[in-house]
C-alpha positions in Angstrom: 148.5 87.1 109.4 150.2 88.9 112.7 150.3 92.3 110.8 146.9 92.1 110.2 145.9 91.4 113.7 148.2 94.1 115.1 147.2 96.9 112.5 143.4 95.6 113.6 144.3 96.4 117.5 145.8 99.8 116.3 142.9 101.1 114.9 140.2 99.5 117.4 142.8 101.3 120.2 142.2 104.7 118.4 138.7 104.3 117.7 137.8 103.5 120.7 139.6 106.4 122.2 137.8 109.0 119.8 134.6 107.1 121.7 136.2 107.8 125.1 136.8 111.5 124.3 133.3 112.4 122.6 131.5 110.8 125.7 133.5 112.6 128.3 132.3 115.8 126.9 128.8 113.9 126.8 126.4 115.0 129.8 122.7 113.7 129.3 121.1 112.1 126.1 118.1 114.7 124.8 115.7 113.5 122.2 114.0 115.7 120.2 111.4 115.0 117.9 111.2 117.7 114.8 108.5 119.2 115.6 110.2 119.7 119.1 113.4 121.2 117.5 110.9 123.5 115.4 109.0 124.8 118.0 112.4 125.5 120.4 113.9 127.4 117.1 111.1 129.3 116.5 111.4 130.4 120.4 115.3 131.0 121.5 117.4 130.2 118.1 119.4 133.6 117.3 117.6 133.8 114.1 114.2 133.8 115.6 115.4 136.1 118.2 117.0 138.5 115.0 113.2 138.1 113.6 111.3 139.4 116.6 114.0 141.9 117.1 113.3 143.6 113.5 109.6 143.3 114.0 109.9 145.4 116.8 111.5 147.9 115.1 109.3 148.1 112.3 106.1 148.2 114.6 107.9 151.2 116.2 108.4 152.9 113.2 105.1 152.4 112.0 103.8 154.7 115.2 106.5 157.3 114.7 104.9 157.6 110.8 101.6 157.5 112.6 102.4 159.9 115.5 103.2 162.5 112.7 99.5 163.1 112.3 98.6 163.4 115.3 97.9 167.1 117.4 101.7 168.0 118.4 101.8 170.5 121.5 105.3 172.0 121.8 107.1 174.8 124.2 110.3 176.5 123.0 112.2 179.3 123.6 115.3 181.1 125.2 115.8 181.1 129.0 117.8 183.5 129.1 120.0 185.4 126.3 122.3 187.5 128.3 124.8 190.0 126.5 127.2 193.1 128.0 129.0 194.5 125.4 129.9 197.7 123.1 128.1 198.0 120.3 128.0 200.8 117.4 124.6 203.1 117.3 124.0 205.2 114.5 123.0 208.7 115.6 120.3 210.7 114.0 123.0 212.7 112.2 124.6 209.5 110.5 127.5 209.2 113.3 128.1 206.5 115.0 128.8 206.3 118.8 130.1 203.5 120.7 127.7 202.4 123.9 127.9 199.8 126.6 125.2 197.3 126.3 124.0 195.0 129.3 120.5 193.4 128.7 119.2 189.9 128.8 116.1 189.1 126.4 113.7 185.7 127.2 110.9 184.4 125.1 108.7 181.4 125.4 106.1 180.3 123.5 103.6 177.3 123.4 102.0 176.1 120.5 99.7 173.4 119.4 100.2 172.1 115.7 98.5 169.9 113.2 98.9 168.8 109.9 96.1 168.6 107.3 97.3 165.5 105.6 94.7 165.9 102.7 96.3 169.6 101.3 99.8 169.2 103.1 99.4 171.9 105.0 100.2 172.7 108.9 98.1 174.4 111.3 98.9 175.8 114.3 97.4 178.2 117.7 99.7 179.4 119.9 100.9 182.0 122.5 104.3 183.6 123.2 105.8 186.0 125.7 108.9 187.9 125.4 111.0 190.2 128.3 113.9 192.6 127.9 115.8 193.6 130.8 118.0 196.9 130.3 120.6 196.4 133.2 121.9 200.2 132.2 118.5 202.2 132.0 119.0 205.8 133.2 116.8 207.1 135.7 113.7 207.4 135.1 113.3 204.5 131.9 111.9 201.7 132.7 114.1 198.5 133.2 112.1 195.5 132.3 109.2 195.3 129.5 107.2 192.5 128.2 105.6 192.1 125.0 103.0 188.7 124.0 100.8 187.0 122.1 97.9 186.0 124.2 96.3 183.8 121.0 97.7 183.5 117.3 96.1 180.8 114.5 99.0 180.3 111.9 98.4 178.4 108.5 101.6 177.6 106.1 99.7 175.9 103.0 102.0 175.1 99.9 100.3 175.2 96.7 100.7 172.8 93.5 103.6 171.4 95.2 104.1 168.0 96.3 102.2 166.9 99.6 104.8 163.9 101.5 101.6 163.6 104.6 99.1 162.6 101.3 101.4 159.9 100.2 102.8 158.6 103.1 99.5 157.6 104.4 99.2 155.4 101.3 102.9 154.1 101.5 104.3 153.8 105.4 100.9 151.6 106.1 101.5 148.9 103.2 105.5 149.2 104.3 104.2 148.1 108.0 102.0 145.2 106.6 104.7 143.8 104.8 106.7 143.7 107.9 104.2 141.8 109.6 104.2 138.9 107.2 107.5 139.3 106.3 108.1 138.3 110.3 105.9 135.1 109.6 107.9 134.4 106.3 110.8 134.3 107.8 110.0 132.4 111.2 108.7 130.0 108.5 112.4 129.7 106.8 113.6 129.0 110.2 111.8 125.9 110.4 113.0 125.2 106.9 116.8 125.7 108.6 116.5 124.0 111.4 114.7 121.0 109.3 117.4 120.9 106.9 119.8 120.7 109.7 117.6 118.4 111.8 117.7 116.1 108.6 121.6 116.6 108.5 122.3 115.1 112.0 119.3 112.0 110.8 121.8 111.6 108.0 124.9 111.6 110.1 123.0 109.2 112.7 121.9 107.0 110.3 125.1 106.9 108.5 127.0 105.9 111.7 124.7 103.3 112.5 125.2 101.4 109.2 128.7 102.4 109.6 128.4 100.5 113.0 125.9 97.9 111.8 128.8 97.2 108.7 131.7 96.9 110.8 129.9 94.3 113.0 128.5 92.1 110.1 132.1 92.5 108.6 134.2 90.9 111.5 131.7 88.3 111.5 132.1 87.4 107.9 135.8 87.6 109.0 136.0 85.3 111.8 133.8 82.8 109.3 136.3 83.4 106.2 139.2 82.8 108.7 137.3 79.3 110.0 137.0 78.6 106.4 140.3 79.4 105.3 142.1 77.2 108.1 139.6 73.9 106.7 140.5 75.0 103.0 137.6 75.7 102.1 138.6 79.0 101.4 141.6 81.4 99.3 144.1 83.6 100.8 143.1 86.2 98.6 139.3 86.0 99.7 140.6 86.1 103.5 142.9 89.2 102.9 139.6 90.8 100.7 137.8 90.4 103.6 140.4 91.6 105.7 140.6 95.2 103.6 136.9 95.1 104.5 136.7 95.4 108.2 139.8 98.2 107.7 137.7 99.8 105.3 134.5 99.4 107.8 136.7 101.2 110.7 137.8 104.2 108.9 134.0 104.4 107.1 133.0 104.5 111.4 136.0 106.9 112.4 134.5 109.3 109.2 130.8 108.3 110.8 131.6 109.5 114.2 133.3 112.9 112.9 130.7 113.9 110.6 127.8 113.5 113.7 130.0 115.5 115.6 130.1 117.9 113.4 126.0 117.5 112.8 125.7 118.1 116.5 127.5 121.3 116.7 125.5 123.1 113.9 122.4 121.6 115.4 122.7 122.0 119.2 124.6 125.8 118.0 121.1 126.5 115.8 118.6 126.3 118.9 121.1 127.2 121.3 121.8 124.1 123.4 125.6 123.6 124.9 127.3 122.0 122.1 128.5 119.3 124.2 125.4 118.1 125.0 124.4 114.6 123.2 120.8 114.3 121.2 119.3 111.9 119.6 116.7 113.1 117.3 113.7 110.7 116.3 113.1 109.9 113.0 109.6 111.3 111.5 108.0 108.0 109.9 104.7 109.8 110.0 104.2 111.7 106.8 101.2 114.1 106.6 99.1 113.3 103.7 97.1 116.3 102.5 96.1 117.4 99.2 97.7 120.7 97.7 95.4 122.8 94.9 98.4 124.4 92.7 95.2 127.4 91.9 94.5 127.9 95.9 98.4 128.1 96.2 99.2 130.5 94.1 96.0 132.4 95.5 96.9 132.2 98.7 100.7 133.5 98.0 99.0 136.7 96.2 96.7 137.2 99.3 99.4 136.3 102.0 102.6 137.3 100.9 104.9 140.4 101.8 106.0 140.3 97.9 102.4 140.8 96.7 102.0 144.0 98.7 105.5 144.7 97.4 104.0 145.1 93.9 101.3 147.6 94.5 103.8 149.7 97.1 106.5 149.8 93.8 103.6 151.3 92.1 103.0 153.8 94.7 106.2 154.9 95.7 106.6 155.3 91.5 103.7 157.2 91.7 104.7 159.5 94.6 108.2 160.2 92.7 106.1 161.6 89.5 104.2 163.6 92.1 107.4 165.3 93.4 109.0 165.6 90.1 105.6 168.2 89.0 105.5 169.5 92.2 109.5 171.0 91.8 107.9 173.2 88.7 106.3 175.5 90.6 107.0 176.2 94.4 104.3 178.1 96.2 103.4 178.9 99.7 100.6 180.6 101.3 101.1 182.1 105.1 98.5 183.6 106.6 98.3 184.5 110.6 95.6 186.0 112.9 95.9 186.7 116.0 96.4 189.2 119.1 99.2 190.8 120.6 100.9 193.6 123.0 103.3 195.2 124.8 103.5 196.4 128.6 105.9 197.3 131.7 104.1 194.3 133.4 103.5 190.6 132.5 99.4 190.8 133.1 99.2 194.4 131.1 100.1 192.6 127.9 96.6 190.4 128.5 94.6 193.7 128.8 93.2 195.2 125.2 95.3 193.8 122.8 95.7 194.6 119.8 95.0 192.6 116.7 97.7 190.7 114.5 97.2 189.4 111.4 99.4 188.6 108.3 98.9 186.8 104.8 101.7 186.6 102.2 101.8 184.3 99.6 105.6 183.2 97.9 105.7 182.0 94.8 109.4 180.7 92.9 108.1 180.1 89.2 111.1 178.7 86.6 111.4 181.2 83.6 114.1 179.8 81.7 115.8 176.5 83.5 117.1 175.0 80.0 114.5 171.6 80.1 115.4 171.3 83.9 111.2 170.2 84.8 110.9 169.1 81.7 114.1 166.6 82.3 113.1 165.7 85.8 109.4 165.0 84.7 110.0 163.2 81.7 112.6 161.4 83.9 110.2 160.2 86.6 107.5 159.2 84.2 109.9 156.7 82.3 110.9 155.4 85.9 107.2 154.7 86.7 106.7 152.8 83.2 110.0 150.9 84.1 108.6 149.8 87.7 104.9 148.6 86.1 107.3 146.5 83.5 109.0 145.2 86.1 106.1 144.0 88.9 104.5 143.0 86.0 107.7 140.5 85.5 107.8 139.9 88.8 104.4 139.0 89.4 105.2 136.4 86.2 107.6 134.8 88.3 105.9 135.0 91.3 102.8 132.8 90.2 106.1 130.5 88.6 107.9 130.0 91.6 104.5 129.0 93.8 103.4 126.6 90.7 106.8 125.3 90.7 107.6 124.6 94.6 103.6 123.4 94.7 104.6 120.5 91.8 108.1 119.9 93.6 106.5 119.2 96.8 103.9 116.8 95.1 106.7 115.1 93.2 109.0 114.6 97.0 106.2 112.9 98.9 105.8 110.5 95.8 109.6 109.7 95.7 109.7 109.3 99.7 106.9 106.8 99.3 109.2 105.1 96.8 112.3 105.2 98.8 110.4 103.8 101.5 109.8 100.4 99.9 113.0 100.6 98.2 114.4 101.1 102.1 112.5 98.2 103.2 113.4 95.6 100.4 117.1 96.9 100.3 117.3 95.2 103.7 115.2 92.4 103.4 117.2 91.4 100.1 120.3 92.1 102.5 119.5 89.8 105.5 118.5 86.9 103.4 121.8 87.6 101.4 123.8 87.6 104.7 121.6 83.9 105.9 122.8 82.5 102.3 126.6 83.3 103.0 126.6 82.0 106.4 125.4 78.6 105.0 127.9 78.9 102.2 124.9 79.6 99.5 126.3 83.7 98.3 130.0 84.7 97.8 131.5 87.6 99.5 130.9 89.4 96.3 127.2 89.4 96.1 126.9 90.0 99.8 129.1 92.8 99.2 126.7 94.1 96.1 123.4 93.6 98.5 125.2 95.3 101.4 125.9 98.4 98.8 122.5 98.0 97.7 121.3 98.6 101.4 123.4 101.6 102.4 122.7 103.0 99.2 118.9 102.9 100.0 118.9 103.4 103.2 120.8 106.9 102.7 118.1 107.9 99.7 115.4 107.4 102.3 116.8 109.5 104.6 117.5 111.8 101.5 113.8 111.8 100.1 112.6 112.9 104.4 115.1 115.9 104.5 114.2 116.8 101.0 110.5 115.9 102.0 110.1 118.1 105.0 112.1 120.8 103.5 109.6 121.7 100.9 107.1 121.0 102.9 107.7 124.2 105.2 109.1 125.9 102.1 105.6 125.9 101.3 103.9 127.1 104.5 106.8 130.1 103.7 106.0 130.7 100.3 101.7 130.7 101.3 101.5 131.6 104.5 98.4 128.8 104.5 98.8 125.5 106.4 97.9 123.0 104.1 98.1 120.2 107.2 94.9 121.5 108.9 93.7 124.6 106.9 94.6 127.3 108.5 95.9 131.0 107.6 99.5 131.0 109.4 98.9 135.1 109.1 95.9 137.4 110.4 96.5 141.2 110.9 97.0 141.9 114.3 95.0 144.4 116.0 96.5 147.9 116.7 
């Protein structure tokens, strides 16, 4: 018996250090209910943070697409070009003499453009002025001229070809929109995180107090098997059984106390508390009780969800590759300009009686023999357009699956919760009744052993059945975007 009571003060010695060491890290107790943890993820957690982060990006985006249809007034030019050199002039006669060059030439100009987004076009009105200086005039020549364009209206207008401003307006705006709900989707999976792991630290709680609860009840049962064994009412090999027992119920506590450590971290790491700090998180008995339509679901996924837009954007973009594809066959480009210019010794001169500028041409690259090169790229783009309908149309298949799937899931978690629940509750009814029988000699250590399994057992399922419970539930908020709880949309466009 002394080697069992020494080996007992060992381990109490170290476990009660392991105690000592967690609680000097230990500041304050915080409770959090989940809803609480939720709402504090959703707010500071680095994922959440990651989530806005990307939303912003894609909002910014979206008005860089939008800004490229809007009037665009730009000033360019050269201020100044300077050169001094020798260069070689040809000469009436053919020769060619070397002269010293010193000049400086500047231009600026300041145009308005706009796109015309239904023929892909660009129009634009603008005005330029140029000045040469000739540093080595001889007497007599004038040193400095001007020359300008007091107005000039330029069209560049490609023809048959394919027009990106037409198609981006049907592509970048579904591209935003999924964004949008794409940030609601995924603020909705970080509740699912942060529920799971909510449910993790429950487990780990819950699983230290039986672990706590068992090692109590079993140095009681001890202490009674001892009293028993010194009347002889009682075998050694019963005592020593019982013995391995409270061993057994210290290490089970030592592994109880790690594995809440360990739940604490990832938790208190997720929402971005000190990791030291000490929660307690409070179990949620209340379940909502709603009804879920498996038809309104799946409607509401279609209606809500960034993948449904996906689908018809596939079919665009598919659409907008065939375009290109014909639009390579031919290239053609209209440029026409009208306009005024003029050239004077002084900057106003150039103002007075211009003359009239105009120019049209029209460019044309047409394929005569390019060995089935269209043809090729055509053919090609049409066959990847047939292949992206097969495949949305797949994907919508397993769309509607998945909703009708998670929707039957859910239904089938809050049924076995509600089972668990009693199961839970007579577990440890049929438990403490068990333990009153063996304390007035009616049970044997083995059947309080079996209903002590039994207990645990149940009591872990329960907590099971909640994480796997509340999991689904905001799986299906994610997968909806609808609030089942109190009917609401959990996504509205926003107004620009």
């Amino acid at each position: 018996m002394p080697k069992f009571t020494t080996l007992r003060r060992v381990v109490i010695f170290f476990f009660v250090l392991g105690f000592f060491s967690f609680d000097v890290f230990s500041q304050n107790v915080i409770t959090y209910t989940l809803e609480e943890m939720v709402a504090r993820a959703k707010e500071i957690s680095p994922a959440s943070l990651q989530n806005k982060t990307q939303k912003e990006n894609n909002y910014w985006r979206y008005r860089l697409f939008r800004s490229n249809y809007n009037p665009q007034l730009q000033l360019s030019g050269t201020l100044p070009s300077y050169s001094q050199s020798f260069s070689s002039i040809t000469q009436p006669d053919g020769s060619i003499e070397f002269l010293e060059v010193q000049q400086n030439l500047m231009n600026l100009e300041l145009g308005l453009q706009q796109v015309i987004s239904p023929t892909g076009g660009v129009i634009s009105v603008n005005s330029s002025t140029d000045r040469f200086d000739n540093f080595l005039a001889m007497s007599g020549e004038p040193q400095t001229q001007f020359s300008g364009v007091p107005v000039n209206v330029r069209l560049q207008q490609p023809i048959f070809a394919y027009n990106p401003f037409k198609w981006d307006k049907k592509i970048e705006p579904l591209i935003y929109e999924e964004s949008k709900r794409e940030y609601v989707q995924e603020m909705e999976k970080v509740s699912m995180d942060v529920t799971s792991l909510f449910f993790d630290y429950l487990i780990a709680q819950a699983n230290f107090d039986i672990a706590s609860q068992n090692l109590e009840k079993t140095e009681e049962i001890f202490e009674i098997e001892k009293k028993r064994y010194d009347i002889g009412e009682t075998f050694e090999d019963a005592l020593l059984q019982v013995e391995l027992q409270v061993l057994q119920a210290r290490q089970d506590l030592a592994q109880a106390q790690m594995d809440l450590e360990q739940s604490t971290f990832s938790v208190t790491g997720y929402i971005g508390l000190n990791r030291y700090e000490e929660i307690r998180l409070i179990t949620p008995d209340v379940i909502p009780q709603f009804d879920v339509d498996v038809d309104l679901a799946i409607q509401y996924a279609f209606d809500n969800r960034a993948e449904a837009l996906g689908f018809i954007r596939q079919e665009l973009q598919a659409e907008s590759d065939l375009a290109r594809a014909k639009g390579e066959r031919i290239q053609m480009e209209l440029n026409a300009s009208y306009g005024y210019n003029n050239a004077a010794l002084t900057f106003p001169d150039i103002y007075q009686n211009p003359n009239t500028q105009a120019l049209v041409n029209l460019v044309l690259s047409v394929p005569i023999l390019d060995w089935g090169r269209n043809k090729a790229r055509v053919s090609q783009a049409m066959a990847n357009q047939r292949l992206v309908e097969y495949t949305v149309e797949q994907e919508r298949i397993n769309f509607e699956q998945e909703i009708f799937t998670k929707v039957k899931n859910f239904i089938m978690m809050r049924e076995r919760l509600n089972v668990t629940e009693i199961s839970d509750e007579v577990a440890q009814k049929r438990y403490d009744i068990a333990l009153k029988r063996y304390q007035t000699g009616n049970v044997t250590i083995t059947d309080l052993n079996i209903a002590q399994g039994e207990k645990d057992t149940n009591k872990r399922a329960y907590y099971t059945s909640l994480k796997d419970f509340w999991v689904a539930y905001y799986e299906l908020r994610a997968l909806t975007l609808y609030d089942f709880e109190n009917n609401m949309l959990l996504y509205s466009e926003e107004e620009e």
